[in-house]
N, C-alpha and C positions, 0 to 999 in steps of 0.2 A: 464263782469268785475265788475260790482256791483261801488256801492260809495265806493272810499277809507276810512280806518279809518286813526283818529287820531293816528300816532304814537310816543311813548316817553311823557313827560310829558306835561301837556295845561294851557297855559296861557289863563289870561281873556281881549281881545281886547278892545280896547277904545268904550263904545258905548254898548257893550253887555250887554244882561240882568244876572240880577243876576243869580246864579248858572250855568252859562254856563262854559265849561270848553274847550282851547284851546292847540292846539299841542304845542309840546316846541322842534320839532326836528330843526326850524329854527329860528334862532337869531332874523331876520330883518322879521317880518310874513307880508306878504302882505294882510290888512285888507279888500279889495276889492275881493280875492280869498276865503275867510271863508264864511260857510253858516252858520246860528243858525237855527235849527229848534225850534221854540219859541211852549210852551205850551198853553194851557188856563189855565189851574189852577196845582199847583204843589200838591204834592202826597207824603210828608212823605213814604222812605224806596223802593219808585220805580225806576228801572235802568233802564238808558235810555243808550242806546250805539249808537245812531243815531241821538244826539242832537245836535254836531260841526261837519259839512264836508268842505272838500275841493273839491267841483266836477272839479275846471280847474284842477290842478295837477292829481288830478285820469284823465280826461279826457285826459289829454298829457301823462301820461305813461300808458293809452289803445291804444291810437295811439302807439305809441312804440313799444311795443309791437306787435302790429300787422304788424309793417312794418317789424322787424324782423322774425316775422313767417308765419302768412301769405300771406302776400307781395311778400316774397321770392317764396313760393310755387304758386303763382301765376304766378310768372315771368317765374319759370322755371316747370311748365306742360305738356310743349309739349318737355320737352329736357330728353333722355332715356337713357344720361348718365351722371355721376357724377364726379366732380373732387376732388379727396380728399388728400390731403395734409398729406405725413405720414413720412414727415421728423423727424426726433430723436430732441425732445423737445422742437419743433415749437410752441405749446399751452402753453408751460410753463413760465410761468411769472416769476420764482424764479430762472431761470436758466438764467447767461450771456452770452452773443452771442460768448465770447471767449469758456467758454466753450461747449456748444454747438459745436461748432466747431472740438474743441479737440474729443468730442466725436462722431461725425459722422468720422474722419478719423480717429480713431480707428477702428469702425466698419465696414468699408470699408478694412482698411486692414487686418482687421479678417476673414471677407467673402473674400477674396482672398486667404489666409492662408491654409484656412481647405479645407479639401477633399469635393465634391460634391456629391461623392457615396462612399461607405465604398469597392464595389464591381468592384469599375473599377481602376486596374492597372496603368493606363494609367494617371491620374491623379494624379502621385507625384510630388515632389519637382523638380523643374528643376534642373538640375546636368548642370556645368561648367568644361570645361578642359583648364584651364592658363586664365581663365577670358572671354575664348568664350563657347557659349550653346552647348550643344553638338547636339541638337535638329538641331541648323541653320546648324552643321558642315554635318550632317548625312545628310543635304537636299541640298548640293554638288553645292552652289551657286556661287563657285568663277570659272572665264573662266580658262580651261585647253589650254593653246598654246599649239597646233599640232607641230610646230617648237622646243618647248623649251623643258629639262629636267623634266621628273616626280618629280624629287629629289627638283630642285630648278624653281620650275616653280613661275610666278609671282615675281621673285627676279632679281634687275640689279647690276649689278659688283660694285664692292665697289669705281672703280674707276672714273666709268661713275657716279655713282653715287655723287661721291666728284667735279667731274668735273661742273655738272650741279646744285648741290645742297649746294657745299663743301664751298661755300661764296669766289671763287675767289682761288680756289686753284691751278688749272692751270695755273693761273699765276703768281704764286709764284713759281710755278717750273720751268717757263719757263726762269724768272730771277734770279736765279739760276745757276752757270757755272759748267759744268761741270768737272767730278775727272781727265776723262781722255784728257782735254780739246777740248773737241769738242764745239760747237755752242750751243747753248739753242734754243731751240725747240718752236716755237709759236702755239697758243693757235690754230690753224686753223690745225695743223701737227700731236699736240697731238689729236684733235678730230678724223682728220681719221685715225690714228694708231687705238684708240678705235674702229672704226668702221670694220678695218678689222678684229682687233683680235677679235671681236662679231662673224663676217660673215665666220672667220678659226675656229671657236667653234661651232658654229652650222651646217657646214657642217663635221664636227668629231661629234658628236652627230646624226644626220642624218644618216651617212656610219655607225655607231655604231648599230642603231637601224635596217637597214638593212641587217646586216649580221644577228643579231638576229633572225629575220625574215628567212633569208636563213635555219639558224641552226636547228630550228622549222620544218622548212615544211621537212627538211632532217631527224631529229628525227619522225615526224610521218611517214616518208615513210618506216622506219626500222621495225617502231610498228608496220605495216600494215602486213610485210613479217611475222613477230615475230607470229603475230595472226593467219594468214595462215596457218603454219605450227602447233598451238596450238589448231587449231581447229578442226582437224584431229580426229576419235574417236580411241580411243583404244582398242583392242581385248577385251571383253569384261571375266571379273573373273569366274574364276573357279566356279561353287553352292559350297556353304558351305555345309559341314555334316552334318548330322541328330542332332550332338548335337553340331554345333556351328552356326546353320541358328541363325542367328538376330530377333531378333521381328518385326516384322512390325510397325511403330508409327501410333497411331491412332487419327483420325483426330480429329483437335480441337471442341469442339461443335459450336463455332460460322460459322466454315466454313461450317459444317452440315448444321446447321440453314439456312445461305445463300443460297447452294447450291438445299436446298428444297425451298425456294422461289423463287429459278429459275426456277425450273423444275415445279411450282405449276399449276394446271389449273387457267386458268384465265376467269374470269366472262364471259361469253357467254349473248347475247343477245338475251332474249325470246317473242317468240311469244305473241301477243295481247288477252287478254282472250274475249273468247266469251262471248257477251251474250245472256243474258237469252233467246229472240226470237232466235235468231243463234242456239243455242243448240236446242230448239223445232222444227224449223225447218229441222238439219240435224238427229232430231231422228226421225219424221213423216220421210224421208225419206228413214232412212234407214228401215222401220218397211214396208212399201211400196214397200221397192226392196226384202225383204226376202219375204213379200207375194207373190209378183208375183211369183218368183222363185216356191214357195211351189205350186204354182195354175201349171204351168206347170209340177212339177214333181209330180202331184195327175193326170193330164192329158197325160202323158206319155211323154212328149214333153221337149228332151234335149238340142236341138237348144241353142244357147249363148245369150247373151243381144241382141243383133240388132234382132235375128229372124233367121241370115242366114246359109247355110248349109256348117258345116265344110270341106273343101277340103285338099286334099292331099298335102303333100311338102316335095320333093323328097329331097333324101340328096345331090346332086347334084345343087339344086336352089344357084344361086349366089345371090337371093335377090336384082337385080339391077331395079325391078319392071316391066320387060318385062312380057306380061299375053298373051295367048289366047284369042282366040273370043271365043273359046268353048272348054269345057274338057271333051273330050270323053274317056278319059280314065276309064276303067270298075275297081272295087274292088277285089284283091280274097276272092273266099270261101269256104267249103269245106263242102259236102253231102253225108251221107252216108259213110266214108272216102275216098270220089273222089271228086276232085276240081272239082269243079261248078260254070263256070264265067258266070253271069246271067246281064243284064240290069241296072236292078235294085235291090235292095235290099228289104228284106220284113219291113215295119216301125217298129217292134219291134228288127231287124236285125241292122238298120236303129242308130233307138236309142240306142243299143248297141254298136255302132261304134264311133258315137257322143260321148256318156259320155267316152271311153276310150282318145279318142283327149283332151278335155275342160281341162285344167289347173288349170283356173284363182277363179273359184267357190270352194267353198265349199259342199254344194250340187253336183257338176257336180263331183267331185272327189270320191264322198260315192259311186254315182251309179258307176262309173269306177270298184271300188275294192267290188262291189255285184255284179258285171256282170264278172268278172275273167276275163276284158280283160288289166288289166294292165301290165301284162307281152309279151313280143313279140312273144317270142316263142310259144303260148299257141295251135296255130293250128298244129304245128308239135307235141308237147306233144299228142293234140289228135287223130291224123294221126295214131300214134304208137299203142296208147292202145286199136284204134279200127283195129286195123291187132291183136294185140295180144289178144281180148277178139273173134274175129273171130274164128283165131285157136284152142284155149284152151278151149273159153266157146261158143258150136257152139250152143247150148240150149236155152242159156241164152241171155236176150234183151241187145241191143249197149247199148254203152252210147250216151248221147246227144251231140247233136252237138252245135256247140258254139251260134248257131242262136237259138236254143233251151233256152239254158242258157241265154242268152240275152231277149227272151223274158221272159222266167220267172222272172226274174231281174227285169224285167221292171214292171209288176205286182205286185213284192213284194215293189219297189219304190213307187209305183202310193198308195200302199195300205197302206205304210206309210208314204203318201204325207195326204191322208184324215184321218189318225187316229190323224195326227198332229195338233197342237191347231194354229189356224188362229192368225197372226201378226196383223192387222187392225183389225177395230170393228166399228159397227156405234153405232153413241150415243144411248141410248135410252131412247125413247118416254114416256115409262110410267112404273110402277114398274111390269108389266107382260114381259115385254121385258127384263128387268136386271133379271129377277125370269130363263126365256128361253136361258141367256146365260151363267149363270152360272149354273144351272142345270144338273144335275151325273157329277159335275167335282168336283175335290178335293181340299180343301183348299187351296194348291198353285198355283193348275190351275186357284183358281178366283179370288186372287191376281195377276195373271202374266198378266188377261182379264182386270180387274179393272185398272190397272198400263197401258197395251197399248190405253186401251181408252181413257185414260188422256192425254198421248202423242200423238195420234192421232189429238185430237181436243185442244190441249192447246189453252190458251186464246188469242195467240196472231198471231195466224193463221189464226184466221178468225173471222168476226165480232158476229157470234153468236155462238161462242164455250164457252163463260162464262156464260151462260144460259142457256145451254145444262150441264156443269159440275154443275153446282147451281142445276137443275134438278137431278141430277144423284147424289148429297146427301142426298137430301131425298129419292129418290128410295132406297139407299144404305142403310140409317137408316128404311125402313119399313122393309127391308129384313134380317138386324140383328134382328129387332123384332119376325120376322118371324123364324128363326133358333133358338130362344128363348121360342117362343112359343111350336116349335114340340117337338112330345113324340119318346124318350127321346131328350132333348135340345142339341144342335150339338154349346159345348158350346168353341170347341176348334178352329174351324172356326170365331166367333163369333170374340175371341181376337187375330186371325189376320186381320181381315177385320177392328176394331179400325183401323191398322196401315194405311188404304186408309182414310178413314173417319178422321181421325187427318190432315194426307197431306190435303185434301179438305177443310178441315176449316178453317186452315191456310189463304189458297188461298181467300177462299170465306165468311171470318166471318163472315158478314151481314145477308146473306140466311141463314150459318149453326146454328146462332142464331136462326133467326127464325123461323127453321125446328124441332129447340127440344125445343125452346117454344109450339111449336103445341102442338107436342106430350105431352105435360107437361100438356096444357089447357084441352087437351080430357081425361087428367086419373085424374087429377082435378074434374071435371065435372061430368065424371064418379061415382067417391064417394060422390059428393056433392048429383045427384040423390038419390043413396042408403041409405043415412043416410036420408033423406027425404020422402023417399020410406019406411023403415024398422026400421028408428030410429036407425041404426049403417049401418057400411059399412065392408067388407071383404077386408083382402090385396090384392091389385093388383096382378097381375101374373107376369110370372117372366119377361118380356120383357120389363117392365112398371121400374122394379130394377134393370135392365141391362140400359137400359135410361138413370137412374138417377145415375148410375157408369159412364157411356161413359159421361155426361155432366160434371161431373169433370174432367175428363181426358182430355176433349178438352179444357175447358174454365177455365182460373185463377179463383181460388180459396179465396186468399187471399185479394182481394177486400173488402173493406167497402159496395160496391154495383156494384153488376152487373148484365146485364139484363137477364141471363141466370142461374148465380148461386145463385142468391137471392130468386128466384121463385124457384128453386129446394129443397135450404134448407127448404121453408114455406112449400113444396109439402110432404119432408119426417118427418115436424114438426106433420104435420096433418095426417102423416099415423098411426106415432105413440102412438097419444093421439086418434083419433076418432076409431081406428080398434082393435079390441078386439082379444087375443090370443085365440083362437078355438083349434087348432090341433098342432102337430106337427110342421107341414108345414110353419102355421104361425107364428111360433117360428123361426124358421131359419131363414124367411123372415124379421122378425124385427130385427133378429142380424144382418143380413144380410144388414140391413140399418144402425145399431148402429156401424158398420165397415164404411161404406159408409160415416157417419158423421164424425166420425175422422179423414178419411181420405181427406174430405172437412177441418175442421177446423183444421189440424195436424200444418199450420203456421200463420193463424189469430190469433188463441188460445179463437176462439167466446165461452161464456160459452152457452151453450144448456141442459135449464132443463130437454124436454123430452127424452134427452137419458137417465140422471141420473135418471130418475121415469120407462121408461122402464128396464133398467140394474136392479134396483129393484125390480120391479114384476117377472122381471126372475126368480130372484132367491130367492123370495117367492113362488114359485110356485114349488120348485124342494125341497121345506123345506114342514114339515107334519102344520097342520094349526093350530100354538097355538096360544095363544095370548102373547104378546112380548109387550117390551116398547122400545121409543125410536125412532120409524119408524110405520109410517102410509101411508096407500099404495090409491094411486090418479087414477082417470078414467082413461084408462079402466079395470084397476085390482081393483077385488073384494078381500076381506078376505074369503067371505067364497060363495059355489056356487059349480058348476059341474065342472068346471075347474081350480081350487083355487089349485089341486096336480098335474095338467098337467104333470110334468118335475119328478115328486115324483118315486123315482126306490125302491124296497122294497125287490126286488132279489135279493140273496145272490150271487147264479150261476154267475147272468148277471154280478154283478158290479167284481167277480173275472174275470171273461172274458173278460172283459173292456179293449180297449189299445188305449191311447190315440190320435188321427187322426185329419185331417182336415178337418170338417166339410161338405162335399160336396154341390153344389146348386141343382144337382140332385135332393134332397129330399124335393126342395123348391116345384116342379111341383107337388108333392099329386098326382102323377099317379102312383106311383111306391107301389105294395103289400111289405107290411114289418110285417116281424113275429115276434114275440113277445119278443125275444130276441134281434132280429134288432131293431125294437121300442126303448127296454132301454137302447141299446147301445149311437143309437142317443139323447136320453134323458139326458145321461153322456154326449157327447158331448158337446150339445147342453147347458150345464151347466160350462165344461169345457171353451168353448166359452166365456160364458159370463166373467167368473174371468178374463181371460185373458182381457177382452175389459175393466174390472173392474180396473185392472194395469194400462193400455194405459191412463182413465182418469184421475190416480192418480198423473201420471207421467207429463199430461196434463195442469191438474189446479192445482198440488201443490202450485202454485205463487198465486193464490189467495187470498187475504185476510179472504175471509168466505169461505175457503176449508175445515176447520173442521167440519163447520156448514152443510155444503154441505153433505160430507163424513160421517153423525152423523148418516142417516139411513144404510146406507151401513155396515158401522163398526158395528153398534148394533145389523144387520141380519146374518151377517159372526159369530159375534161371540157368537150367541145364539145359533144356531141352526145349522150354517152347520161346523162349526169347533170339529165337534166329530168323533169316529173314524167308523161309519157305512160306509164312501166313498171309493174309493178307495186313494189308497196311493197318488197318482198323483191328487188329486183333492184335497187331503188334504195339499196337499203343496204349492199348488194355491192359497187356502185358505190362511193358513198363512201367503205367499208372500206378496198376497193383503193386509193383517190386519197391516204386520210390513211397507208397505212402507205408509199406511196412517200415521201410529204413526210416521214415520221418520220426516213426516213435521214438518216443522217449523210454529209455530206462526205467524202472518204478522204483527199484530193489536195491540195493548192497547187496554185493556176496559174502556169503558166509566166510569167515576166516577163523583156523585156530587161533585161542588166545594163548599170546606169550606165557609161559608159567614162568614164577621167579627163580632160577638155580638154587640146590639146595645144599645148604651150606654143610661146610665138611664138621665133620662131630670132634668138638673138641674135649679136653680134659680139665676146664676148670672145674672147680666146686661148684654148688648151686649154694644158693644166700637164702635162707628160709628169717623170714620175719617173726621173733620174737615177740607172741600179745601180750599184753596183760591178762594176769592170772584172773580167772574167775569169765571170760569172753570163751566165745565160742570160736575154737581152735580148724584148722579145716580150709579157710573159706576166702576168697580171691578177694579184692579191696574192694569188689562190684558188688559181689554177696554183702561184706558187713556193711556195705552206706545204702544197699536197700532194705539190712537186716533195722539198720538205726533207723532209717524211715518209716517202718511198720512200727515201731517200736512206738516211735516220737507222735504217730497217726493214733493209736491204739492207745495213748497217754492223752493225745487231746480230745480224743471222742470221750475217753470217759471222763474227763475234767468238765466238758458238754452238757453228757447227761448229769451231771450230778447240779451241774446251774440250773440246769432246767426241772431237774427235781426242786430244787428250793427255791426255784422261779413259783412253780405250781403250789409249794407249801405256802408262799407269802400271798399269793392268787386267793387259796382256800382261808389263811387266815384272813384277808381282807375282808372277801364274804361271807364268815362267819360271823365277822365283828359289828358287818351291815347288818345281818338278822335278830343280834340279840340287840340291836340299835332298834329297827323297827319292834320287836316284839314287848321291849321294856315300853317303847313310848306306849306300843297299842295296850299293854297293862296300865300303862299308868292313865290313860285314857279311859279304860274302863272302870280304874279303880275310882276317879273321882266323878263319871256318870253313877255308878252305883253311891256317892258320897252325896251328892248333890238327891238321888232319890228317896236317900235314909233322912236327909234334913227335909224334903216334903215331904217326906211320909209322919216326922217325927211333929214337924207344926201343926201337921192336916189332924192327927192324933191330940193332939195340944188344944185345936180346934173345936173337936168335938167334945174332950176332957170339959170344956167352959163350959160350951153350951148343957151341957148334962145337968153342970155342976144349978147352974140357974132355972 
C-alpha cells in the first residue's frame, strides 16, 4: 500500500519547519498524525513529494481495505459456492426502494406474459368461458351424482333452496292463509312435501334413464340382425370388357417403401473370425490330408479315411444297426463273359470296386469315372458285346473285362498319383536342398512348393518354424541369384519368386535385412578388391543388379535412412563412379542401375549426382568426340581414348532399321554373340534409353532450385551434337522432348546482387553537442542506455513496493489467525471453566446431601 500522499491543498502545522507543506483535505488536522520528513540542507528547485505523510490514516485505510478483500477471501476459501444478489437495482444508490419496487413487479409480470418457447403451442394465453378457465373445466373436477340429472346436476330446487337459504321464507308462507281457506301449513310439513317431491323426481329421472337403457340394448340387438344380413357377399360382377377393365391403382410409394422393410433380410449373426494360428493350423491340416490321400493313390490303395473295407448295403437294409458276426456274402463277376463268383477279388479288382462305392472324396470319385464303374449296368453292357464280338468278330481279341479295366485304372491313377506335385515339404537345411526341390519344375510349380512349405511350417505351429523360414530366405535369395546368373538368365521365374521373398520379409524383417545386407557387403568387397588389384573394377554381374532391384522392392525407400536402402544407394553410388563403361554390356548395366535409382528416389526426391554424370557420359559416348563448351565429362568417362565412341552408330542401314524396343537385361550377361547390325541396333537403344531416363530426371528435379545449373551440361550436349538429323526420327524426338521440357522449367532463385552501400560522407569540421545531465545521473550513456537504465530502476522500485504488500498481506493473514485461535481457545476455556463450575455445585449439594442425612 506504500505511504499515503497528501491530498488537496497543505497547510503549515504549528511547529513545522519551514517549507514544509500540509494537507488541507481536513479542517481540524490532527498534529500528532503528520509526519515531516526534515532535510539537512535545502536545495533550490529540488522536489520533494515524500516530505509531509500521514502513516496512521494510510495505515487505517490498508487495514480497510484488506478486510474488505482479503479478509473476505479468507473467510470464504473453503466455501464452492456463491451467493449473488441479482435483484433489479439492489446496488443502485440513485434508485428509491418505491421504485425499485415498481420495477421488479413489472418485470415479474412481464416474465409471466411472454411465451417461453415460440414453438410450443401449448403455452398461450389462458382462454375463459363466463369467467371460468376452460383449462379447470376440460379437467372435469366437479362430482357427477349418479342419482341426479346430467342437465342440472349439482343444482337444488329453487324452493328447497328459499326454504333453507331464503332468510325465513317458509315462514312467511306458512302465515299466510290460504285462497281456498284451508289451514297454513308449518314449517315441518312444508319440509317433507319438499322431501317427497325431491324422492317423486328422482325416481322419474331414474325409471327415465332406464328405459333409455332398455331402448339401447333393443337398438343394438336390431343393428346386430341388420349386420348379419349385410354381411352376406354378393355374387361377385360380371369382368369388364376389353375396353372398359379399369386400371388398376398403383401403390403408394410409402406403402412400397414399408412393405420392402418388411420383407427386408435382417442382420444375421456371423461367425468369429479366425485367427491367424487357427487358419495356419487348419491349412497344415488340410495340406496333410490331401497328402495322404495322394500317397495312397500313387500306392494303389482306395480304402477311405479310417483304412476300412467298403462293404455292401443292400436296398433292403432298414438301417436299424442290426450287423452280422460275419459277411460271407461273395461279389459278382464276370470272366470271359461267364459269371465267376470267386472268394475273393483280385487287389486291383479290389480297388476297382472300392473307388466305384467312395462318395465322400474327391480323389476316390476321379478313380470311380477312370475305372467305368460308375454306371450299374456296365457288367450287362459287357455281357452283350462280348456274345456279339464272339459271333461277328471270331478272329478278333475280346474286349476286356471290367477286372481288366479296373486294374489298368488303377496304374494309370497310381502314375498320376507320383507325377503329382506332393502337398507337404520339409523345410530345408541348406540351399542344395531348396536348389533339389525346386528343380525341372516350372515357375508355378515353385511357387505352389515355396507357398506349402510356408504353410507347412508357419511360425506358429511350432517352436522352430521361424528359423527354418528366416533360413529359407536366404536360401530363396542365393537361388534367385542363381537363376540370374545362368546362361541365358531364367529372368521370368526370377519375378515370380519376388512374390514369396516379399511374403517372407514381411514376416521376417530382421533376418531379411540381414540376408541382403550380406549380399551387399560380398559385391562391396568384391570391387573394393578389384580396384586395389587393377586400379578399377568391372560391373558386377547381373545377380548382384537383380539384388539391388529386389532390395527396393522389399524395403521402403523413402526413408531418410535405412539399414538396407542406405547401404544399397552408397553400393550403386560406387558402381557408377568407380566402373568404367567397356562394352556394350556395361552400358545396359549402368542404365540399368540409372532405372534402379529413380525408381529408389521416384518419392524422397534425394538429388544424386552420379546418375546425372553417368546419363552424361552416355551420351557423349553415342556423339563423335568434338570439343564442346559448356559440359565437362568426370571419372570414369574420358573425352578422348578407345571407348570415348562406344554408343557412336555411323550406319546408315542400321539406324533406318532401327525400331524402337525395350531394352532387354538379356544383353546385360555379355554371353550372347551379336552381329554387327544387332550391336547398333542395341547402341540406338541403348541411347534411346538414356533420353528417356534424361525426361524421368527432369520431371524429377525440376523443383530444384539449381536445376538449371544441374541441367546446364545435359542441355549443351543435346543441343550440340545430338539434335541433328543423322538419328533416326524417334530419337530425334526424344531429343527435342528432353531439351523443351528442361526450358519448360521455371526459375526457383534470385540472383545474388551486391547491396548498394550508402556513400560516405565527407568529414566535416563542426563541433560535436555533447548533452549536459543533471548533476548526481550517471554521465556516459546514449538516451537508450538512461530510458532502459530508468526502467530497471522504476521495475526494481515496483518489485520491492510488491514484496513489501505482500509481507503485510501475510502479517494481516497471521494476525487474522492468530485472533481465530485465541477466539477458539478462550471459548474452549470458558467451556471448561463453567463444566468444572457446574461439577463443584454437584459435588457441593451431593456433600450438602450427605452433611443432612448424617446429621439425622
Amino acid at each position: 500500500m506504500g505511504k499515503a500522499r497528501a491530498i488537496g491543498a497543505r497547510t503549515k502545522p504549528p511547529g513545522a519547519p519551514a517549507g514544509a507543506r500540509v494537507s488541507r483535505t481536513k479542517p481540524n488536522l490532527n498534529p500528532f498524525e503528520v509526519k515531516v520528513n526534515r532535510q539537512k540542507f535545502q536545495v533550490l528547485g529540488r522536489k520533494m513529494r515524500h516530505d509531509v505523510g500521514m502513516p496512521g490514516v494510510s495505515r487505517a485505510r490498508a487495514i480497510q481495505k484488506r478486510n474488505q478483500t482479503l479478509l473476505k477471501e479468507y473467510r470464504e476459501r473453503d466455501k464452492s459456492n456463491v451467493f449473488r444478489d441479482r435483484r433489479l437495482g439492489e446496488y443502485s444508490s440513485s434508485v428509491s426502494p418505491e421504485e425499485k419496487m415498481a420495477r421488479r413487479f413489472a418485470l415479474e409480470q412481464q416474465r409471466q406474459h411472454e411465451k417461453k418457447n415460440i414453438y410450443n403451442l401449448n403455452e398461450d394465453e389462458e382462454l375463459t368461458h363466463y369467467g371460468q378457465s376452460l383449462a379447470d373445466i376440460e379437467k372435469h373436477h366437479d362430482i357427477v351424482d349418479s342419482d341426479s340429472d346430467t342437465e342440472d346436476r349439482g343444482a337444488l330446487s329453487a324452493e328447497l333452496t328459499a326454504a333453507h337459504f331464503g332468510g325465513g321464507g317458509l315462514q312467511k308462507t306458512s302465515q299466510q292463509p290460504s285462497q281456498e281457506g284451508e289451514r297454513p301449513r308449518s314449517r315441518k310439513e312444508l319440509i317433507e312435501e319438499l322431501i317427497a317431491k325431491s324422492k317423486q323426481e328422482k325416481r322419474e329421472r331414474q325409471a327415465q334413464r332406464e328405459g333409455t337403457l332398455e331402448l339401447t340394448e333393443q337398438l343394438d340387438r336390431d343393428w346386430r340382425e341388420v349386420q348379419a344380413l349385410l354381411a352376406r357377399r354378393a355374387p361377385p360382377p360380371p369382368p369388364p370388357q376389353d375396353g372398359d377393365r379399369p386400371e388398376r391403382p398403383q401403390p403408394d410409394a410409402y406403402d412400397v417403401l414399408v412393405r420392402e422393410l418388411g420383407f427386408e433380410m435382417k442382420a444375421q449373426p456371423s461367425n468369429r473370425m479366425k485367427t491367424e494360428e487357427e487358419l495356419a493350423k487348419e491349412e497344415q491340416a488340410r495340406l496333410e490330408r490331401l497328402e495322404a490321400e495322394r500317397v495312397r493313390r500313387m500306392l494303389g490303395q482306395g480304402a477311405s479315411e479310417d483304412g476300412r473295407r467298403a462293404t455292401h448295403v443292400s436296398a433292403d437294409d432298414l438301417q436299424d444297426g442290426f450287423m452280422l458276426d460275419t459277411d460271407d456274402r461273395r461279389l459278382l463277376s464276370y470272366r470271359d463273359g461267364r459269371m465267376d463268383v470267386q472268394g475273393e477279388l483280385s487287389g486291383e479288382a479290389s480297388d476297382g470296386v472300392n473307388a466305384e462305392e467312395e462318395q465322400g472324396e474327391d480323389s476316390s470319385e476321379e478313380d470311380a469315372e477312370d475305372s467305368g464303374g460308375s454306371d450299374g449296368h456296365s457288367d450287362l453292357e459287357c455281357d452283350e458285346e462280348s456274345e456279339e464280338g464272339d459271333s461277328e468278330r471270331p478272329g478278333q481279341e475280346q474286349r476286356q473285362t471290367p477286372s481288366d479295366r479296373a486294374a489298368g485304372s488303377g496304374r494309370e491313377a497310381r502314375e498320376a498319383a507320383r507325377a503329382e506335385l506332393p502337398y507337404t515339404f520339409e523345410a530345408p537345411e541348406s540351399s542344395q536342398d531348396l536348389k533339389s526341390l525346386l528343380s525341372g519344375k516350372s515357375a508355378e510349380q515353385q511357387l505352389l512348393v515355396l507357398e506349402r512349405i510356408q504353410k507347412c511350417h508357419h511360425p506358429s505351429l511350432a517352436a522352430g518354424n521361424k528359423a527354418k523360414l528366416e533360413r529359407l530366405f536366404g536360401f530363396l535369395l542365393e537361388h534367385v541369384g542363381d537363376l540370374a546368373a545362368d546362361d541365358p538368365p531364367d529372368l521370368g521365374a526370377v519375378d515370380k519368386l519376388v512374390v514369396q521373398l516379399f511374403g517372407l520379409c514381411q514376416m521376417f524383417p530382421d533376418s531379411a535385412s540381414e540376408s541382403v545386407r550380406f549380399v551387399l557387403r560380398d559385391a562391396m568387397h568384391e570391387m573394393e578388391g578389384a580396384i586395389e588389384a587393377k586400379g578399377r573394377a568391372a560391373f558386377p554381374g547381373l545377380d548382384v543388379l537383380i539384388y539391388l532391384k529386389i532390395a527396393g522392392m522389399l524395403f521402403p525407400t523413402s526413408d531418410f535412412w535405412h539399414p538396407v536402402v542406405t547401404p544399397a544407394l552408397v553400393c550403386m553410388s560406387q558402381l557408377l563412379t568407380k566402373c568404367p563403361v567397356m562394352s556394350l554390356c556395361d552400358a545396359v548395366k549402368g542404365l540399368f542401375l540409372c532405372c534402379t535409382f529413380l525408381d529408389y528416389v521416384a518419392l524422397s526426391q534425394r538429388f544424386i549426382p552420379e546418375l546425372i554424370n553417368f546419363l552424361l557420359g552416355i551420351l557423349y559416348m553415342a556423339t563423335p568426340n568434338k570439343p564442346g563448351q559448356g559440359y565437362t565429362l568426370v571419372h570414369p568417362f574420358r573425352p578422348w581414348g578407345r571407348n570415348s565412341e562406344l554408343l557412336l552408330v555411323s550406319s546408315e542401314e542400321d539406324m533406318a532399321t532401327w525400331q524402337r524396343r525395350s531394352l532387354s537385361l538379356r544383353w546385360a550377361s555379355g554371353q550372347m554373340a551379336q552381329t554387327g547390325t544387332e550391336a547398333n541396333h542395341t547402341r540406338l537403344s541403348c541411347l534411346a534409353v538414356c533420353l528417356a531416363l534424361v525426361k524421368r530426371c527432369v520431371r524429377l528435379y525440376g523443383s530444384l532450385p539449381a536445376f538449371h545449373e544441374i541441367a546446364r551440361p545435359l542441355r549443351a550436349l543435346l543441343t550440340q551434337h545430338l539434335a541433328d538429323h543423322r538419328h533416326p526420327p524417334e530419337l530425334q524426338e526424344l531429343c527435342q522432348s528432353a531439351l523443351a521440357d528442361v526450358e519448360a522449367q521455371g526459375r526457383h532463385y534470385q540472383p545474388l546482387i551486391c547491396e548498394k552501400s550508402k556513400p560516405v560522407p565527407l568529414k566535416l569540421f563542426t563541433p560535436r553537442l555533447v548533452k549536459v545531465l543533471e548533476f548526481g545521473k550517471k554521465q556516459g550513456s546514449s538516451r537508450e542506455e538512461q530510458e532502459r537504465k530508468r526502467l530497471v530502476h522504476k521495475h526494481r522500485r515496483e518489485f520491492k513496493g510488491a514484496v513489501r504488500e505482500i509481507r503485510k498481506d501475510n502479517q494481516f493473514l497471521a494476525r487474522m489467525q492468530l485472533s481465530e485461535i485465541m477466539e477458539r481457545d478462550a471459548e474452549r476455556k470458558r467451556k471448561v471453566k463453567q463444566l468444572f463450575n457446574n461439577l463443584a455445585e454437584q459435588e457441593g449439594e451431593w456433600k450438602a446431601l450427605k452433611r443432612k442425612k448424617f446429621k439425622k
